[in-house]
C-alpha positions as CSV (number, residue, x, y, z in Angstrom):
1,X,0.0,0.0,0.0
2,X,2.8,2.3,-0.1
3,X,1.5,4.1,-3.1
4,X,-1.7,5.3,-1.3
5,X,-1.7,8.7,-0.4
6,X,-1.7,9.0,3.7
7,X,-3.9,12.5,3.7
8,X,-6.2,9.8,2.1
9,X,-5.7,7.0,3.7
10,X,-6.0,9.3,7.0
11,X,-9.5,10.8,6.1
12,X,-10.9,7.5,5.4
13,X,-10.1,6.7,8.9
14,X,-11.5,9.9,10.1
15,X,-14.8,9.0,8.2
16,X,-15.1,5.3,9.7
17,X,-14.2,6.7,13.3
18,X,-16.2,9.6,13.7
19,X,-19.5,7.9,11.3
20,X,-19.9,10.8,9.1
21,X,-18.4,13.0,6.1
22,X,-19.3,16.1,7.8
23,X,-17.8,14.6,11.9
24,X,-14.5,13.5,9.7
25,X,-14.2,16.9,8.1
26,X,-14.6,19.1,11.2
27,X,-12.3,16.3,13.1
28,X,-9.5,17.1,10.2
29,X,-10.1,20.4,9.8
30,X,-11.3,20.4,6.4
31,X,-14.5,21.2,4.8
32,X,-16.8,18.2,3.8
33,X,-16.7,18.6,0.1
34,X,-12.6,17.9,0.9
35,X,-13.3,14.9,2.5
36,X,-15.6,13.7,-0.1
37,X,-13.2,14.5,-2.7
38,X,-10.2,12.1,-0.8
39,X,-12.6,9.3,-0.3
40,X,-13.8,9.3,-4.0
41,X,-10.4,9.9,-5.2
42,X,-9.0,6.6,-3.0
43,X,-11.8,4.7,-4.2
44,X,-10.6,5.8,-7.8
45,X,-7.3,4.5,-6.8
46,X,-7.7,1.5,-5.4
47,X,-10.7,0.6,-8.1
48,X,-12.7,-0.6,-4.7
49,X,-15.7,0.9,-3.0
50,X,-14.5,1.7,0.7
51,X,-17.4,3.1,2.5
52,X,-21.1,2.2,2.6
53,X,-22.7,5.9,2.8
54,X,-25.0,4.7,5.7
55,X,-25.2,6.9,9.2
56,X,-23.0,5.8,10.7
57,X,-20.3,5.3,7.7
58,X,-19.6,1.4,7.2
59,X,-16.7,0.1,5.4
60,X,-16.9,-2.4,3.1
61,X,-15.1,-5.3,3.0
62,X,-12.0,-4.0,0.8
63,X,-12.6,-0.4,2.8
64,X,-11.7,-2.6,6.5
65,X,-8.7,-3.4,4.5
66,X,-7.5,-0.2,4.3
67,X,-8.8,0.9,7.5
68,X,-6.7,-1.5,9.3
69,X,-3.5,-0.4,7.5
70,X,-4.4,3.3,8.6
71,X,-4.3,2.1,11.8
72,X,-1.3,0.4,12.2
73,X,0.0,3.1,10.1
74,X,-1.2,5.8,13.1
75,X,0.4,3.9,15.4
76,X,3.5,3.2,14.0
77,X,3.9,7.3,13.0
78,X,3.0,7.9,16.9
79,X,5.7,5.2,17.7
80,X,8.5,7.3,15.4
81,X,7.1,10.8,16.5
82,X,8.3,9.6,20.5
83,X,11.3,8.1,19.3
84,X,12.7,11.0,17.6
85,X,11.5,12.8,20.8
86,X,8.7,15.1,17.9
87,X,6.2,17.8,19.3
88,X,3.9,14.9,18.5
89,X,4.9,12.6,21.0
90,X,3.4,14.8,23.5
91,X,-0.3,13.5,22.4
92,X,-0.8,10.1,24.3
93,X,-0.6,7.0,22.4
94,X,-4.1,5.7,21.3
95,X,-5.1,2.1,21.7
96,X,-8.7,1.1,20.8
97,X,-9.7,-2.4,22.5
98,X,-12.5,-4.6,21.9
99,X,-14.1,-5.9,25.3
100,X,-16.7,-8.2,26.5
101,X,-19.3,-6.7,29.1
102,X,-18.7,-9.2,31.7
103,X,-14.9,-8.5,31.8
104,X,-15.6,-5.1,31.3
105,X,-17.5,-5.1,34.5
106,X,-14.9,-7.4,36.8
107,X,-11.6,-7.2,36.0
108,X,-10.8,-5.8,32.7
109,X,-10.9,-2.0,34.4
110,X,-8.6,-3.1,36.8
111,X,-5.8,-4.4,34.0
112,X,-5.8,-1.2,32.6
113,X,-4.7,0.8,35.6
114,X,-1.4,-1.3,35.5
115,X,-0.3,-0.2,32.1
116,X,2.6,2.9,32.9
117,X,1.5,6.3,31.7
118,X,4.7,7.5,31.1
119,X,4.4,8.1,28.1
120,X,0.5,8.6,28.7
121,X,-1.9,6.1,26.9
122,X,-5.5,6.4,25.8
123,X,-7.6,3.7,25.9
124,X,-10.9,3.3,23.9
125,X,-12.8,0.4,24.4
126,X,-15.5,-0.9,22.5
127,X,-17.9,-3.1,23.8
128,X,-18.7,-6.4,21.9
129,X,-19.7,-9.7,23.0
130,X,-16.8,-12.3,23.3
131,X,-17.6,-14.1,20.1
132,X,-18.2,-11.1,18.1
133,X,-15.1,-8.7,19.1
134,X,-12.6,-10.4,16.6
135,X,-14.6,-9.0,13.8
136,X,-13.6,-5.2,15.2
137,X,-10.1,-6.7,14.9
138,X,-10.6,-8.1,11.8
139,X,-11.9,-4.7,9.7
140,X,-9.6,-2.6,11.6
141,X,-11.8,-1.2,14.1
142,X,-9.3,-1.7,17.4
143,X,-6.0,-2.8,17.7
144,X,-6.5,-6.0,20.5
145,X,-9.3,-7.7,21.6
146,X,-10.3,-10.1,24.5
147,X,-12.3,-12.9,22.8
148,X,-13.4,-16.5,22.9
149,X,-11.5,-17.6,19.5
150,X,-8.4,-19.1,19.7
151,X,-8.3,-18.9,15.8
152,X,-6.0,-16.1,15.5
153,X,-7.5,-13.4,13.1
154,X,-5.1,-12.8,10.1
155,X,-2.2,-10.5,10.8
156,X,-2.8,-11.1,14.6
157,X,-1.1,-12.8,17.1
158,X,-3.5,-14.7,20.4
159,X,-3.0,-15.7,23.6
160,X,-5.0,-17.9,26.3
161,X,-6.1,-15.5,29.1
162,X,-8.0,-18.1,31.4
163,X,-11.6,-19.1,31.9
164,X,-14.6,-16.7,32.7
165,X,-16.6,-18.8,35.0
166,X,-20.3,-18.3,34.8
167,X,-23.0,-19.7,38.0
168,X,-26.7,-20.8,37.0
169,X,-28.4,-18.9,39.2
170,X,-31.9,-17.2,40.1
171,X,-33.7,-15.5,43.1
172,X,-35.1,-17.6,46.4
173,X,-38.2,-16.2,45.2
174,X,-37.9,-17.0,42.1
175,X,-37.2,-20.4,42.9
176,X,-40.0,-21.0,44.9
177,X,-42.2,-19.8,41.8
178,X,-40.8,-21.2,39.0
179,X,-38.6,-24.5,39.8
180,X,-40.1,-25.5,43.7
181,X,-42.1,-28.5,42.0
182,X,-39.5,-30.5,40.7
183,X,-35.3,-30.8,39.4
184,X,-33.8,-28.3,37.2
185,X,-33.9,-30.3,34.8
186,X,-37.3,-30.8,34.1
187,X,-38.5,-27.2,34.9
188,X,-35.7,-24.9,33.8
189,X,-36.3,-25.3,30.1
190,X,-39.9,-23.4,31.1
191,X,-39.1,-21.3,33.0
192,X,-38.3,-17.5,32.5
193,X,-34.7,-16.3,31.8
194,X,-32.2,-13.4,31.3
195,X,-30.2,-12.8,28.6
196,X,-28.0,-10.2,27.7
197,X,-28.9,-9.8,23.9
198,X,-30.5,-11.8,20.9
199,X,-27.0,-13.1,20.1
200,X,-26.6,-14.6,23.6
201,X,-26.6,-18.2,23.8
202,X,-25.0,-18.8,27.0
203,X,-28.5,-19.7,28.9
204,X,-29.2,-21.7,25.8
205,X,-26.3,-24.1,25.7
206,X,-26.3,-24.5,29.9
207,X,-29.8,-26.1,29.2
208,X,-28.7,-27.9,26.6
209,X,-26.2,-29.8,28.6
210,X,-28.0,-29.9,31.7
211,X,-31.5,-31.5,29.5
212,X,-30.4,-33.9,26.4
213,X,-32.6,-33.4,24.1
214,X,-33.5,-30.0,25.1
215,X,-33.7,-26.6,22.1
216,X,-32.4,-24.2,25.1
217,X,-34.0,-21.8,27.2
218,X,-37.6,-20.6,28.0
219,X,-39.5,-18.6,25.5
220,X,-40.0,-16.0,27.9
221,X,-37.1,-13.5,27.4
222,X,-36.0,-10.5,29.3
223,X,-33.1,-8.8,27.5
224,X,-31.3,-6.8,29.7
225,X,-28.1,-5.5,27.7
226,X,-25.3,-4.5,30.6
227,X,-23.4,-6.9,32.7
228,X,-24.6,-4.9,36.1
229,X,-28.1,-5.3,34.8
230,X,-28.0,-8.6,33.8
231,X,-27.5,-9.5,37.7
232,X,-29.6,-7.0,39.1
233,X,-32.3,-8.4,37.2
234,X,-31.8,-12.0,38.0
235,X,-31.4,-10.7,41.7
236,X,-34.7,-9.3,41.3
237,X,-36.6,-12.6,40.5
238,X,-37.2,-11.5,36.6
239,X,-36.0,-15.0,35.4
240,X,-32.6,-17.3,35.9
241,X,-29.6,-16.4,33.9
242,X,-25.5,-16.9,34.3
243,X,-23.9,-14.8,36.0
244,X,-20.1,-14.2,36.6
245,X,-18.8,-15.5,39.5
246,X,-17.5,-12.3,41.0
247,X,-21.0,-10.6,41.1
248,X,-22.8,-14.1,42.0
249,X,-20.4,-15.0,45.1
250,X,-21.2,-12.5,47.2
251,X,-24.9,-12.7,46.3
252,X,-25.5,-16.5,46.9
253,X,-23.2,-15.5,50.9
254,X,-25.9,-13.1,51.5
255,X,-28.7,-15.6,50.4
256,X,-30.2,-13.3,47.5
257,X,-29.1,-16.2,44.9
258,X,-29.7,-19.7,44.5
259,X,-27.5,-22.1,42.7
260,X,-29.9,-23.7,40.7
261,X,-27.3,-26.5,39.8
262,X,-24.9,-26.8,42.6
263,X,-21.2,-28.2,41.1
264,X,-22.7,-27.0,37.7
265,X,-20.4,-24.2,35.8
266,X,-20.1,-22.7,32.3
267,X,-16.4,-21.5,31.7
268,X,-16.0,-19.4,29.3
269,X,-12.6,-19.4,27.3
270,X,-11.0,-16.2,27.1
271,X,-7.9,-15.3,24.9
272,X,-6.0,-11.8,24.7
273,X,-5.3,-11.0,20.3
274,X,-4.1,-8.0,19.1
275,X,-2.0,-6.8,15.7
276,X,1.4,-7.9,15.1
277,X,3.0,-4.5,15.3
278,X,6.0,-3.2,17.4
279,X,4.5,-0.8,19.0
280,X,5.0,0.0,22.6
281,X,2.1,1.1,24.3
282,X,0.3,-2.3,23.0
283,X,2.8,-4.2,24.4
284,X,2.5,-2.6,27.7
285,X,-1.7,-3.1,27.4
286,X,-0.8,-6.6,26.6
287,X,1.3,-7.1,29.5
288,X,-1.0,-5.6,32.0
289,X,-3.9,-7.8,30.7
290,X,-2.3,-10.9,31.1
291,X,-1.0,-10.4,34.2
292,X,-4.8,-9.6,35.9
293,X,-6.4,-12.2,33.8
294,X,-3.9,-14.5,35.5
295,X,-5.4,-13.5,39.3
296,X,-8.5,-13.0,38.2
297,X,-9.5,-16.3,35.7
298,X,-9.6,-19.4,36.2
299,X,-7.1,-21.1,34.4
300,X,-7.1,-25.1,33.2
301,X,-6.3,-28.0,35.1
302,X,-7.7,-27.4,38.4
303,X,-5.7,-23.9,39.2
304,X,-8.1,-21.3,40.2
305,X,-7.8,-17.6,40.7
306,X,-7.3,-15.8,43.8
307,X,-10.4,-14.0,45.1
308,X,-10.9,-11.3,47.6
């Protein structure tokens, strides 16, 4: 790609980043009819449509192509600019990092605060579910991502983080509504449930495993989109759902859960990718994840994480 113009290559990042012509021109300081003009004139170059004109701006497959080399191409320039000890090393390294809500909400904050800020980094996360975020990796959309695939995505390197463990719980009150006349297994598939999205299946495959024969989880669905929420509303007695072990342990001690299937868990493989580039800052993200994923997961082969 070295015979794409960067000002071009630049303000088709600007325009997949900020989801409009008119956010990437006052973003680059340019007037929109300038931005226009570089993204039809890429386009031109590369004989490729690049952007989807949708609100928000999409890129299309070949424009996720290019996107991703504008990224790497950012960070390697920011890498140079503190190198050569430039003006524009002053301006703190940018990493955008796909996360899952769960880890999000447990441990993943924590991991950040180990990475040094000197020089300063600026994290931007984007929240995705754990078997979706390698698809922001994969069109360029962050630089790492914690996910469930151990299939690296191309240009990526991966590494095994530990397991997310997951409790089937519900309410006391709950309980004695929905599941008091008989096992889980014959009343679970009935009864109502929790889950975070359409596209979660967690719920789904527990009763699978737990009930051979079984399509998943109850018809009655409460979608409640935030890892906070998810357990609030399962602490409420608005269905059953999994919830992470961090926010279900102290719950079930204080008798507001139930474990609906005690020695029953869903573990949830997590793994750390993120671009092969030699830049600093990611290597210092990377670091810092691992090392709390190693406390805080559980890991296989019978070694747990510390808790408290």
């Amino acid at each position: 790609m070295a015979d794409l113009p960067h000002d071009q290559v630049r303000t088709l990042l600007a325009v997949v980043d900020e989801g409009t012509f008119d956010a990437a021109a006052a973003a680059l300081h340019v007037t929109p009819s300038a931005v226009s003009q570089r993204i039809k004139t890429l386009e031109q170059r590369t004989g490729r449509v690049l952007v989807s004109r949708t609100k928000p701006v999409r890129p299309t497959e070949s424009g996720q192509v290019v996107v991703r080399f504008a990224r790497q191409l950012a960070a390697l320039e920011q890498d140079a600019a503190a190198e050569l000890g430039l003006a524009d090393a002053a301006a703190p390294a940018r990493v955008p990092i796909a996360v899952n809500a769960d880890s999000l909400a447990t441990w993943f904050l924590p991991a950040l605060t180990r990475v040094p800020q000197d020089p300063p980094v600026c994290f931007e996360l984007r929240r995705e579910d754990e078997a979706h975020t390698s698809a922001l990796l994969r069109d360029g959309q962050v630089m790492a991502a914690v996910t469930s695939s151990a299939e690296p995505v191309t240009g990526c390197t991966v590494r095994p983080l530990g397991l997310a463990r997951y409790l089937p719980v519900a309410s006391p009150g709950f309980v004695e509504r929905h599941l008091a006349g008989g096992p889980p297994e014959r009343l679970l598939p009935g009864a109502p449930v929790i889950v975070f999205d359409r596209r979660d299946e967690l719920q789904d495959r527990f009763v699978r495993s737990l009930v051979p024969g079984a399509t998943g989880a109850g018809r009655l669905r409460h979608h409640v989109p935030t890892s906070e929420g998810f357990c609030d509303a399962v602490t409420a007695g608005l269905g059953w759902g999994l919830v992470p072990e961090p926010h279900a342990e102290p719950l079930l001690r204080a008798g507001r859960l139930t474990e609906l299937a005690p020695g029953r868990r869903v573990d949830v493989p997590l793994h750390w990718q993120q671009w092969k580039l030699d830049v600093p800052a990611l290597a210092l993200v990377a670091e810092a994840v691992a090392a709390a994923a190693a406390e805080a997961l559980h890991h296989p082969g019978g070694r747990t994480a510390p808790r408290g």
